[in-house]
N, C-alpha and C positions, 0 to 999 in steps of 0.2 A: 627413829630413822624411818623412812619413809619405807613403806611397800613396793617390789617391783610389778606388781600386776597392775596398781594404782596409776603409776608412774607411766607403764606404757599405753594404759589406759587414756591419761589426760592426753598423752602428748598423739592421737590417735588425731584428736581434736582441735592442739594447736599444732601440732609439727614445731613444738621448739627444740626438740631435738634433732640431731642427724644419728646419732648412737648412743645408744641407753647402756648400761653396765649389766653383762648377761648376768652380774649377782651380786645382792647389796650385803653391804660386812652390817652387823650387829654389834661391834665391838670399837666403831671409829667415833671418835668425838663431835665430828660434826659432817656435815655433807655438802659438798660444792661441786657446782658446774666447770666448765673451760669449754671456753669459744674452741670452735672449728681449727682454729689456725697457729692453735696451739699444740706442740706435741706431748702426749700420754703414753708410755708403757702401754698396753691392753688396749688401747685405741687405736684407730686411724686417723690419721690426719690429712685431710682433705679439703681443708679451706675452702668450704663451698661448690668443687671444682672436679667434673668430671674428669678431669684429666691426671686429678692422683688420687682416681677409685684405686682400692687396696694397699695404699703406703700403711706399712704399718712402723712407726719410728719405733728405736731402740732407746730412746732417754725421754726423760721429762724436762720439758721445760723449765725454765728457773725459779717463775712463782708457781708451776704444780711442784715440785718437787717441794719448795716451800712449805705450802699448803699441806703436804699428805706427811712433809715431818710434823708438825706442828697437832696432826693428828684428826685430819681430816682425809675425806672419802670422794673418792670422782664420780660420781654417778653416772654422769654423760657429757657428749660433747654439743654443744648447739651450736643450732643452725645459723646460718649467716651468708651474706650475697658474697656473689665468686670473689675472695680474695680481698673482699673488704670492697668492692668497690658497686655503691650503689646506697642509696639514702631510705629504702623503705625495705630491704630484704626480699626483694623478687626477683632476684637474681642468683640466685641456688639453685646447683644443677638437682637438691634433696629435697625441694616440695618449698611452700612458702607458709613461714610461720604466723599464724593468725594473731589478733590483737585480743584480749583475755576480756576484754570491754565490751567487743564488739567483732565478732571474727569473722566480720566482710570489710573489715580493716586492717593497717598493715599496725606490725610491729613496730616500723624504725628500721635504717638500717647503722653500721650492716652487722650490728649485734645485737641484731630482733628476737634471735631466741634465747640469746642472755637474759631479755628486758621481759621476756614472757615468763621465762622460770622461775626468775625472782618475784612477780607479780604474780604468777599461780600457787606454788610451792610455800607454805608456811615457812618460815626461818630461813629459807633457801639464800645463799650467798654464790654469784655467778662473776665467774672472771671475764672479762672483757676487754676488747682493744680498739683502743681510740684513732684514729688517725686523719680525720676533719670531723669528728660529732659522732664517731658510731659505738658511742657510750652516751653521750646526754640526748642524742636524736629519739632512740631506744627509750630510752630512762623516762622523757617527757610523755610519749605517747603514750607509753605504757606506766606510768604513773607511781616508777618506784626511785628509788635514792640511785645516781650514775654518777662514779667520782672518774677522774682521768687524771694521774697524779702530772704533776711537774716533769717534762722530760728527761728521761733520764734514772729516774729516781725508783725505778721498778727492770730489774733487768728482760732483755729483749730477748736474750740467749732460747733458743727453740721454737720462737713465735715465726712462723712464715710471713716472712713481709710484704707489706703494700710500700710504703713511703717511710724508706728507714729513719730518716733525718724529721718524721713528724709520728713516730709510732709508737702509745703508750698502753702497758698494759694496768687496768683498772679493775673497779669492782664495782657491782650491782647488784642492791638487795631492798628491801621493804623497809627494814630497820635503817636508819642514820646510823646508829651504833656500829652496824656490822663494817660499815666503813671504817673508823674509828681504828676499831680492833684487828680487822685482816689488811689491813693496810700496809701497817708497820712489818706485818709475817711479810708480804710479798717484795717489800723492799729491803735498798741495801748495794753496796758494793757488790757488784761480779765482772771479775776479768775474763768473762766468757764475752761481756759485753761492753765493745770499747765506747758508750758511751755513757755506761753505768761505771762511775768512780769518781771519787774524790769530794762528793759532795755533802751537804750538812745532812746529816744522819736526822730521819722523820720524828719529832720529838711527841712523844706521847702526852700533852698539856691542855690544858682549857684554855684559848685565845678568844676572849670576847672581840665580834665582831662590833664596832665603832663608829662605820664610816663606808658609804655604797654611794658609788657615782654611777646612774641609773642611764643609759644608751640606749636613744629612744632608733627602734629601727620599724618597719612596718608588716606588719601584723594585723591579723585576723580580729574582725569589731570582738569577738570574744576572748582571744588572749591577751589583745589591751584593755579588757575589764579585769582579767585574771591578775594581771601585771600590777594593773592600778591599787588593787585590793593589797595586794602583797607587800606595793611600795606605802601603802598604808599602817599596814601587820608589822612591816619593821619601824615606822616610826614610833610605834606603840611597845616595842622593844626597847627604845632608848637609841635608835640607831640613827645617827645625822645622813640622809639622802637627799641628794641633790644629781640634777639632771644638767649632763653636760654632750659633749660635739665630740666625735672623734673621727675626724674627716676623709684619715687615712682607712679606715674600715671597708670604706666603697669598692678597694682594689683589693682585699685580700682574696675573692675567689675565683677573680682570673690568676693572681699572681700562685693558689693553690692550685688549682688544675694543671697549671702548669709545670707547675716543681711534683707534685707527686704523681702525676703520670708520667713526668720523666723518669721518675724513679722505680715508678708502679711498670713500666714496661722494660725498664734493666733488671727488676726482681722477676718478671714472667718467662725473661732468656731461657734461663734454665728447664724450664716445663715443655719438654719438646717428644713426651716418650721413651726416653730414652733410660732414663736414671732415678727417677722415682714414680710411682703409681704406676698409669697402664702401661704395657707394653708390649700390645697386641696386634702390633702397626707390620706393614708386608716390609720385611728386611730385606728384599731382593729389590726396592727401592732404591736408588741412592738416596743420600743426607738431604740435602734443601727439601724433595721432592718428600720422605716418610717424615721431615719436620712438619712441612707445611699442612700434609693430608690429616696429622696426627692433633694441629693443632687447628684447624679448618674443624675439624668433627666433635671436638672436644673441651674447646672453647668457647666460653657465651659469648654474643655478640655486644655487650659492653665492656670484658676485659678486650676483646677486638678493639672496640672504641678507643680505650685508652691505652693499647698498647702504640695503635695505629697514632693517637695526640701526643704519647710521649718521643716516639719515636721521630715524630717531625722537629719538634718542638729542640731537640740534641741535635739535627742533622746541619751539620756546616753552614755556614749562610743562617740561619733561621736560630742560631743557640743565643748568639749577642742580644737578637731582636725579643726574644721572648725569654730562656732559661734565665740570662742576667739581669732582667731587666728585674722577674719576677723574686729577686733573690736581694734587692735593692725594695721593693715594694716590703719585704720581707721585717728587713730591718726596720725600714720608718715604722710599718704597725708596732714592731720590739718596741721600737724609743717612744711612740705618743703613750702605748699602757706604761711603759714607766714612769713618762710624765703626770700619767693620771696615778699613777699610786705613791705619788708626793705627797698627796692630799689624801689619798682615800684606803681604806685597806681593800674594796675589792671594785670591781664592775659587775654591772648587773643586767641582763637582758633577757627578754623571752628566749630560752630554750629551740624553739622551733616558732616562726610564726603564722601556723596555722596547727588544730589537730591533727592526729591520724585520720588521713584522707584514706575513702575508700577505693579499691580495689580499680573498681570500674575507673576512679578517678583518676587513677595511679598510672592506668593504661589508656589513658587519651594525651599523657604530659609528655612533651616532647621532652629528649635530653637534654635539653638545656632549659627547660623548668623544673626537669630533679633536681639537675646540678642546685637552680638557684635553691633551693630549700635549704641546703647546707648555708647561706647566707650571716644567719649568729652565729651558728657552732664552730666553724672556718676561723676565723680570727685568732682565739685561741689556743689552737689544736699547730697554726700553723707557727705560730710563737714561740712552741712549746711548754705554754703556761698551764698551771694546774687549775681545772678547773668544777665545779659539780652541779649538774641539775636537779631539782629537788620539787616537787608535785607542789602547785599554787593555788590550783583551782578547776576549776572544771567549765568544759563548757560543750553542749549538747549530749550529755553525758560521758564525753570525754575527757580524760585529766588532757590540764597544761602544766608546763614548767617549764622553770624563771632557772637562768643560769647564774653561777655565780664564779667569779675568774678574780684569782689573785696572783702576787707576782711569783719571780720564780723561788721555791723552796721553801713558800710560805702556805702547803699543803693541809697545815692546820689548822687552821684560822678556817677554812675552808669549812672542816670535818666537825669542827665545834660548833660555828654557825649551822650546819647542818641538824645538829644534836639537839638544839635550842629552836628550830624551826619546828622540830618534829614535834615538841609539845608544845605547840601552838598552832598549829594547821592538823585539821582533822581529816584525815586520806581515807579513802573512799577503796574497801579493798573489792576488786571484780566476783559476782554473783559464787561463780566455780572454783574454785581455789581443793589445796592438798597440803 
């Protein structure tokens, strides 16, 4: 088990935490992280987000509570941009977690300090939540295994949400295996979670992967070397790849920004000072006038963004033109990946297509060249489909990775491919490591 002087030590460094465990057990079986936005016993949960400094929750969520029967240990919670919303993690009112490669680079977001843990931290196993790429955005840049199961298939019960109807909780870790193994813990039926039931139970099997229908999208001269290498390494597996169109792809991330900041700003209602975190607002205010000042002070100015785009986006007149339209775009993406997994058992694309940009880089991009970065990862996430990114290669010293998206419920095939990648790609672990 890892030391706590060690521990607060690194993360002095990287800030991939927001809160460390004022004391490690000696007697727990293994040791895992949980994102910000997940609630812990002994924790606060703060999803990023000045605005619920000091919630301290009463329950654990449905995969820590999982997790800590099974006989594991929370050590911390990491960091991550306010509320999940933000593609490289510089949107945390807690500091910005640095990339373990290179720490004038980002993490990923917006579970950058998942993707650092796991990437620093020997054995380390970090929970994570997906909701457009903020499990494989992470996972690539930072160059460790990022699964995001199948919607559904992981209960939501305790996770603060961004986009309920796109929100998975996953895992990231160094090892392929640990996927494999905490996977199955974290899933499951729960009627806490009405969109957890009824579905085919995660089977613990070896599913050789067969068949990758490879989506060519545009990318950095070095991650289409990486990509190229990879679509090579599988041929040399036995694996049939071939490159095919999927046209409807071009529209999935207006049709995402649209659906999950309309949801991402029905989920921020409640955050007004009033009921959870601060509540240190002038109460001789009336209501609109302590909501407004509470969340004017307290709020980043990109949960402003999209509370501000979902909000239009629901308002009379404007719902038909954009919410339906983008809920219609939705579908067709659903039906072309099932038409491609007639033939194929997964899809295959760059992860991100560029490295971890640096810092300086990060703060010349307008908002809508973050947005587009989410460009691969969007499709999937918005599907609901299970998917996992997995280290390919590297380029300027920094890893890339190749995603791999199969259909729903078929989360194994995923985790085995995975298992079979790892002894054959030799991963590059960052200089500093614990």
């Amino acid at each position: 088990m890892i030391d706590l002087p060690d521990l607060s030590k690194i993360n002095e460094k990287y800030r991939m935490f927001s809160e460390i465990a004022s004391e490690i057990s000696t007697d727990a079986e293994f040791a895992f992280s949980a994102k910000d936005n997940l609630t812990a016993v002994g924790f606060q949960a703060r999803a990023g987000s000045a605005i619920l400094e000091g919630y301290r929750p009463l329950f654990d969520a449905a995969c820590i509570e999982k997790m800590r029967s099974a006989g594991g240990f929370l050590i911390g919670k990491t960091n991550m941009d306010e509320f999940g919303f933000g593609s490289f993690s510089m949107n945390s009112a807690y500091g910005i977690p640095r990339n373990p490669y290179d720490t004038e680079r980002s993490c990923g977001g917006s579970s950058g300090g998942a993707a650092c843990a796991a990437a620093v931290i020997d054995g380390h196993v970090a929970l994570g939540v997906s909701t457009g790429g903020s499990i494989a955005c992470p996972a690539s840049f930072c160059g460790v295994y990022g699964m995001a199961p199948t919607y559904g298939r992981v209960s939501r019960h305790g996770l603060i949400d961004y986009g309920n109807s796109m929100d998975k909780v996953g895992i990231l870790s160094q090892d392929a295996k640990d996927l494999g193994k905490y996977l199955p813990i974290i899933s499951g039926d729960d009627r806490r979670d009405p969109a957890s039931c009824n579905h085919p139970p995660l089977q613990k099997r070896f599913r050789k992967l067969r068949s990758v229908a490879i989506v060519k999208g545009e990318a950095s001269a070095g991650v289409d070397a990486a990509i190229r290498s990879a679509e090579e390494e599988l041929r040399s597996m036995s694996v049939d790849v071939e490159t095919v169109s999927m046209d409807s792809l071009r529209y999935a991330l207006p049709a995402y920004y649209v659906l999950a900041s309309a949801e991402g700003s029905t989920n921020i209602a409640r955050y007004c000072g009033l009921r959870y975190g601060r509540q240190d607002g002038d109460l001789s205010l009336k209501f609109d006038d302590y909501f407004t000042k509470m969340r004017s002070e307290y709020l980043g100015e990109e949960t402003k963004r999209r509370v501000i785009l979902g909000t239009f986006t629901r308002m009379m007149g404007f719902r038909d033109k954009y919410y339906a339209k983008a809920l219609g775009v939705r579908n067709a993406i659903i039906s072309e990946y099932k038409s491609i997994f007639e033939r194929f058992d997964a899809v295959l694309t760059p992860t991100m297509p560029f490295i971890s940009p640096r810092f300086d880089e990060i703060s010349g991009m307008s908002a809508l060249e973050t947005y587009r970065a989410d460009v691969l990862s969007v499709p999937p996430n918005l599907s609901g489909l299970p998917h996992i990114s997995m280290p390919c290669g590297y380029s300027e010293g920094m890893p890339v990775g190749m995603m791999l998206v199969a259909d729903h419920w078929n989360d194994d095939i995923l985790l085995s491919a995975a298992e079979e990648w790892q002894k054959r790609f030799d991963a590059r672990r960052p200089e500093v490591a614990i």
